[in-house]
C-alpha positions in Angstrom: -23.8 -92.5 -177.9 -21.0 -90.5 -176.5 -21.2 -88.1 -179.2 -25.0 -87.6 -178.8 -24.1 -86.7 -175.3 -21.2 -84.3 -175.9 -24.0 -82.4 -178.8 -26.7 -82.4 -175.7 -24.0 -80.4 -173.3 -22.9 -78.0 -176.1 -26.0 -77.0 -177.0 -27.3 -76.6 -173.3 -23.7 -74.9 -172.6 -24.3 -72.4 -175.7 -27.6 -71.3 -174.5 -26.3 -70.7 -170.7 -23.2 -68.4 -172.0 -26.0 -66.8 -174.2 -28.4 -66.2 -171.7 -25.5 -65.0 -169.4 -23.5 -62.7 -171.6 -27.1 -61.2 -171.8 -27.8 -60.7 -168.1 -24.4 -59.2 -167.6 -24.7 -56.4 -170.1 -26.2 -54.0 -168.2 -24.5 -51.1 -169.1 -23.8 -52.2 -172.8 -26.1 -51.5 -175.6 -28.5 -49.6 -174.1 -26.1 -47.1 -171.3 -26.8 -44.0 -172.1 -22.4 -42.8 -172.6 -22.8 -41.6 -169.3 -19.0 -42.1 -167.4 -19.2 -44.4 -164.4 -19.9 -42.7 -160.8 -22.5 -40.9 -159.8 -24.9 -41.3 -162.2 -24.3 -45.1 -161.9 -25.2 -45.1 -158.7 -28.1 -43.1 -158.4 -29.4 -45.2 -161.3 -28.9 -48.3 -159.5 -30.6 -46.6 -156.3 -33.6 -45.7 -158.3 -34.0 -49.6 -159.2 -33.9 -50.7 -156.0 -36.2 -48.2 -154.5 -38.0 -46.0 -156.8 -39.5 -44.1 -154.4 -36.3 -42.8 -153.3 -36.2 -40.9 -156.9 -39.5 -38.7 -157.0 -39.5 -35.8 -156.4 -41.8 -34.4 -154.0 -40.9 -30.8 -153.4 -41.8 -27.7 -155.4 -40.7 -26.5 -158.5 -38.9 -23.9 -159.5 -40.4 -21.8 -162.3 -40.3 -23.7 -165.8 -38.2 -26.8 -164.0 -41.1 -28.5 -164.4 -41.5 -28.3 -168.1 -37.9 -28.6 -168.6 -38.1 -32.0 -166.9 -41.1 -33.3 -169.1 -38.8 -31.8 -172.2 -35.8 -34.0 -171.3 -37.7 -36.7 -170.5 -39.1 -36.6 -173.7 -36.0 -36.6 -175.4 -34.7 -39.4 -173.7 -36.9 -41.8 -173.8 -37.6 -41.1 -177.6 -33.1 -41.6 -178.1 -33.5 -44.7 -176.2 -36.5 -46.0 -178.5 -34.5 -44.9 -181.4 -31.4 -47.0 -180.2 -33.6 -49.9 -179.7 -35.3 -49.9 -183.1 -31.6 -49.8 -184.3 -30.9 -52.7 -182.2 -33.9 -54.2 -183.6 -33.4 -53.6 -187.4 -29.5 -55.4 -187.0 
C-alpha cells in the first residue's frame, strides 16, 4: 500500500514540475534573442493593456508598409520556430 501511495505522489509531483517548468518559460523557446530591457518591458506592457500599443497617429510616408513588411517577417520566423519545435 505504501508503495502504491508513494507511485500516486510521483506521478502527480511530475506532472506539477512539468506543467510549471512550462508556465515559467516565458522568455525561452519562443523570445525572439532580443537582450532584456526595454523591449521586455514594453512587451510585457502590451500584454497587459494592448491598447496602450496601437498606434493611433499618422504615418509617415512608406512607415506604414514598412510595418506590415516586418510584421510579416516576424510572425512567419516565429511560425517557422514553432514548426521546428513541433517537428523535435
Amino acid at each position: 500500500m505504501p508503495i502504491h501511495t508513494l507511485r500516486r505522489c510521483g506521478v502527480v509531483l511530475f506532472f506539477v514540475v512539468l506543467v510549471s517548468g512550462c508556465a515559467s518559460s516565458d522568455e525561452g523557446f519562443f523570445s525572439s534573442g532580443e537582450s532584456r530591457g526595454s523591449g521586455t518591458q514594453a512587451s510585457s506592457e502590451c500584454r497587459r493593456d494592448p491598447t496602450r500599443c496601437i498606434y493611433k497617429g499618422r504615418y509617415e510616408q512608406g512607415e506604414r508598409a514598412y510595418a506590415e513588411r516586418e510584421a510579416k517577417r516576424l510572425n512567419h520566423a516565429q511560425l517557422e520556430r514553432l514548426r521546428r519545435m513541433a517537428a523535435k
